[in-house]
C-alpha positions in Angstrom: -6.0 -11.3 1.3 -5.5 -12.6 4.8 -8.4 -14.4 6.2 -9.9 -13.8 9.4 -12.3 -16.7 11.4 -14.4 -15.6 14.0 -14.9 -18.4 16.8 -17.2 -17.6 19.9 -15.5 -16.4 23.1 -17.1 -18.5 25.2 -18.7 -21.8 23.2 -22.3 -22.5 25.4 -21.0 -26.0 26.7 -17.9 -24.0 28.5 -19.8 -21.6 29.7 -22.0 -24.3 31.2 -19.4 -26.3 32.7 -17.9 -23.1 34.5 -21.2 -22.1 36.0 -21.0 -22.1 40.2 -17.2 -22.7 39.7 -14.0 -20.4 40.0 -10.4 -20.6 39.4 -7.9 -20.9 41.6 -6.9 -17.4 41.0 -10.0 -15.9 41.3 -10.3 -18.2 44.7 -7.1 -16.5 46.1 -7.8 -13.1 45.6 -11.4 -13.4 47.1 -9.7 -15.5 50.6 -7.5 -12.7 50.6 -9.7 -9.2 49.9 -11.0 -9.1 52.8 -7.3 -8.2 54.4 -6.3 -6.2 51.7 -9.7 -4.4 50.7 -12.0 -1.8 52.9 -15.7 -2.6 52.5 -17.1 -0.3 54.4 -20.6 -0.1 53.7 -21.1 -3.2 54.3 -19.8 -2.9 57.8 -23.9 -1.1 58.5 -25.4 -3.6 57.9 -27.2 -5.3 60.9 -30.9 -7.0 60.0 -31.2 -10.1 58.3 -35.5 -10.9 57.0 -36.5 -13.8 55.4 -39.8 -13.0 53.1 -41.6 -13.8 49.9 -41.9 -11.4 47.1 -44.6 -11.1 44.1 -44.4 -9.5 40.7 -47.9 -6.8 40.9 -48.4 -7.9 37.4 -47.9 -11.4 37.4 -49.0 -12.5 40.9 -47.9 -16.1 40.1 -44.3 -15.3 40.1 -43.2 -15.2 43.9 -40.1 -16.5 45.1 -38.4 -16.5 48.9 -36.3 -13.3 49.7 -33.7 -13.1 52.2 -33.1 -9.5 53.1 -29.9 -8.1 54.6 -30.2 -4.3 56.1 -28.5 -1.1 56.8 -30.1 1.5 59.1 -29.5 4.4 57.2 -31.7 6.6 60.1 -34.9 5.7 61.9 -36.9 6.4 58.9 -34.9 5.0 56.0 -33.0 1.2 55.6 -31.6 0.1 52.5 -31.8 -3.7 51.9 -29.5 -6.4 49.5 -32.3 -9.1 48.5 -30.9 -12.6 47.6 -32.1 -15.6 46.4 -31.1 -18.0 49.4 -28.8 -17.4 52.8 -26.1 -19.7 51.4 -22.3 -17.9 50.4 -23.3 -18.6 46.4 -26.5 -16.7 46.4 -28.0 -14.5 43.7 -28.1 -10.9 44.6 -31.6 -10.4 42.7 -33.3 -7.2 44.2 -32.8 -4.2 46.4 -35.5 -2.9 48.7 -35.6 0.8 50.2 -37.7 0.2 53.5 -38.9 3.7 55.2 -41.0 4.9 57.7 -44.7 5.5 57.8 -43.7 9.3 59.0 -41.8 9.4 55.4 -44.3 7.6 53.2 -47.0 10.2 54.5 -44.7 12.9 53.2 -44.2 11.6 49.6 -46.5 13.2 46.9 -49.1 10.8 45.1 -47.2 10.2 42.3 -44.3 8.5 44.0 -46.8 6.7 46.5 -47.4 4.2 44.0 -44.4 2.6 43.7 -44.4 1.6 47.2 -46.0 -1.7 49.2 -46.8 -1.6 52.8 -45.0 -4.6 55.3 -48.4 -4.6 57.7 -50.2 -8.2 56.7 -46.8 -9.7 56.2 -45.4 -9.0 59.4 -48.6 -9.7 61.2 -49.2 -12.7 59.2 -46.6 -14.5 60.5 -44.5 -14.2 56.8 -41.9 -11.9 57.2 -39.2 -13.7 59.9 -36.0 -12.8 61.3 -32.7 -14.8 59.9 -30.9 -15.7 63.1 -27.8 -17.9 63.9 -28.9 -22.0 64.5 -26.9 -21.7 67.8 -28.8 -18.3 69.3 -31.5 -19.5 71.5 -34.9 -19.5 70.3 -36.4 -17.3 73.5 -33.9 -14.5 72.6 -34.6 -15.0 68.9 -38.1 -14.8 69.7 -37.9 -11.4 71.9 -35.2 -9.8 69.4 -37.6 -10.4 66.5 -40.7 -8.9 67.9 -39.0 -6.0 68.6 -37.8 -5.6 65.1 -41.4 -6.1 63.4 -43.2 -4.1 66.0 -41.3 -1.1 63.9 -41.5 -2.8 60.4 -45.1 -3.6 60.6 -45.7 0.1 60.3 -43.1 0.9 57.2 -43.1 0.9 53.6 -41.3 -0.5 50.7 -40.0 0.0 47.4 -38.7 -3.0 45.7 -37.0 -3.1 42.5 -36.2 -7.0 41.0 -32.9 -6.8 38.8 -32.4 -10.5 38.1 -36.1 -12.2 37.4 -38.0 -15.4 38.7 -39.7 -17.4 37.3 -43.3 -19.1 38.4 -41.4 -21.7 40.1 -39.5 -19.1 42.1 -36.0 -19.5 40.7 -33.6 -17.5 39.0 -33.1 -19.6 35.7 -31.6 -17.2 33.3 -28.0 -17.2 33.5 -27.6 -13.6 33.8 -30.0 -10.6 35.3 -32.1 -10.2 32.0 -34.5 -7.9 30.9 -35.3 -4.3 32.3 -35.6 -3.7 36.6 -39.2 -5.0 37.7 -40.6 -3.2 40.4 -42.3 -5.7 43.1 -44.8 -5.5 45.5 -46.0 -7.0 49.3 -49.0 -9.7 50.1 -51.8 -8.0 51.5 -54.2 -10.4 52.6 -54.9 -14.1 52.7 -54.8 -16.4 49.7 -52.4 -14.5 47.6 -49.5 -16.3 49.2 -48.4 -19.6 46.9 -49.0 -22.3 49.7 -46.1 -24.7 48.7 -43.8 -22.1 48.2 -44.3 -21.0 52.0 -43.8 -24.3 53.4 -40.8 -24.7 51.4 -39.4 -21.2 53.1 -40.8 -22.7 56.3 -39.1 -26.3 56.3 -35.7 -24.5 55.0 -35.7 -22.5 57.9 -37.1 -24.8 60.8 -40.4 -22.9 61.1 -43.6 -22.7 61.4 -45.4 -19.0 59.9 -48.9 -20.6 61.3 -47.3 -20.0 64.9 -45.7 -17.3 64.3 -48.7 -15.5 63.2 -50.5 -16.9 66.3 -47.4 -15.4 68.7 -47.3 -12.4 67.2 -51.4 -11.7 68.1 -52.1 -8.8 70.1 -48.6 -8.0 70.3 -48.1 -6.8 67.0 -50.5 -4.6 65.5 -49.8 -2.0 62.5 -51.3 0.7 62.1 -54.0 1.3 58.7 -52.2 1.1 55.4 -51.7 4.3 54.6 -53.3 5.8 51.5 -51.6 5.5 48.2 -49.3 2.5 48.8 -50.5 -1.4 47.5 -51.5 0.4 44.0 -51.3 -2.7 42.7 -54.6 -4.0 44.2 -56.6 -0.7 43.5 -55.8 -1.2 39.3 -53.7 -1.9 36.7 -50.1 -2.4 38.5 -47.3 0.0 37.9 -44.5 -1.8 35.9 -41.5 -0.8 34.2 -41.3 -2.6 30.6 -39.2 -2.1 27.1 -41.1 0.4 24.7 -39.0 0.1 21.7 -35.3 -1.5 20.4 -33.8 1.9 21.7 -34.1 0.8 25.0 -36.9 3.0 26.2 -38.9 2.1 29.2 -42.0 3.7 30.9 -44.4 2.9 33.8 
C-alpha cells in the first residue's frame, strides 16, 4: 500500500515571516494593474473622514477609522473603512451614510441598525483627511462645508475584520461573523487616549475643532429610532449554532 503524509500548507512560522511582505511577482503585477486594469468604481470616490468607531455591545472596543466615500446621490454615500491612511491598511468595515430625508422614510424595524453622525461631528471627532501640503484655511472652509451636511445623516456600519480593546486588528485574518457598529453620542463615551492618539497622528487638536465648529455647525435632533443602542440591549449579529446561523 502506498503511503501518503500529510504536511501543512503553510507551517505557522512561514506564514509569520510572510506577513506585510510580497513577492516580486505579486509586486509587478500590482505596479502594473493600474495600466492594464479598469477600476472604475473607485474612480467616485471623493471624501476622505477620519473617526472612531465602538462596538454597541462592547463599548470598550473602539478603534480610529479612516473613511474613504463615494457620493452615490445626495441622500446616499457608501464608505471603505480602514484601519490607518497608510498604502498597507486593513480594509476592516463598510459604512452606508444617508440622509436624514431617507432615514425618516425607513420603517422601525430597519431604524435600529442605524447611528446618527450629530455629536461626533459637532464634537469636534469626526475630521476631514486632507493632503499635508493643502493649506490649512482652505482645509478648514472645505471641511465645514462637508460636516454642515453630515451632521444631519445617518449610518449603518458593519465591522468585517474585528478590534480589539486596544483598537487593533490582531487576528491575522477577518474572523468571526460581520459586527454591526454604532456612533458616540455624548461625552465620556469616547476612550480619551485613544483620541489623542488619532489627534497627534494627524496634527490636530478635536478640543479646537469642537470650539470652531460652535454656532456654525448645528444638527438637527436625532431622529427617532436611530442610537438603539443607548435606549437597550444593542442589536448585534452573533453565531447561533455550528451550522453557521446568525440572528440579531
Amino acid at each position: 500500500m502506498e503511503e501518503h503524509t500529510t504536511t501543512p500548507a503553510h507551517p505557522t512560522h512561514q506564514l509569520k515571516a510572510s506577513e506585510g511582505q510580497t513577492s516580486s511577482g505579486t509586486a509587478a503585477l500590482a505596479a502594473g494593474a493600474s495600466l492594464l486594469q479598469s477600476f472604475k468604481p473607485l474612480g467616485g470616490f471623493c471624501e476622505a473622514f477620519c473617526g472612531l468607531h465602538v462596538y454597541p455591545d462592547h463599548p470598550k472596543r473602539q478603534y480610529i477609522a479612516f473613511h474613504y466615500c463615494h457620493l452615490i446621490d445626495e441622500d446616499r454615500r457608501q464608505c471603505l473603512i480602514y484601519d490607518s491612511d497608510s498604502v498597507s491598511a486593513k480594509l476592516v468595515a463598510v459604512e452606508y451614510i444617508i440622509s436624514e430625508r431617507l432615514f425618516k422614510s425607513l420603517d422601525e424595524n430597519e431604524k435600529k441598525y442605524w447611528h446618527s453622525h450629530k455629536f461626533e461631528v459637532e464634537s469636534g471627532m469626526i475630521v476631514q483627511v486632507a493632503k499635508s501640503m493643502v493649506p490649512e484655511m482652505i482645509t478648514k472652509a472645505t471641511e465645514l462645508t462637508a460636516l454642515q451636511i453630515l451632521v444631519n445623516t445617518y449610518g449603518k456600519t458593519i465591522q468585517l475584520w474585528p478590534v480589539d480593546e486596544h483598537g487593533e486588528c490582531s487576528s491575522r485574518v477577518p474572523s468571526g461573523p460581520p459586527q454591526l457598529l454604532a456612533s458616540f453620542t455624548r461625552d465620556g463615551q469616547v476612550n480619551l487616549d485613544l483620541l489623542a492618539k488619532r489627534d497627534k497622528m494627524l496634527g490636530i487638536s478635536t478640543q479646537e475643532k469642537r470650539k470652531e465648529r460652535e454656532g456654525k455647525i448645528q444638527g438637527n435632533p436625532v431622529a427617532e429610532g436611530a442610537d438603539q443602542w443607548e435606549k437597550g440591549k444593542p442589536w448585534q449579529i452573533y453565531d447561533e449554532d455550528t451550522q453557521g446561523a446568525v440572528r440579531l
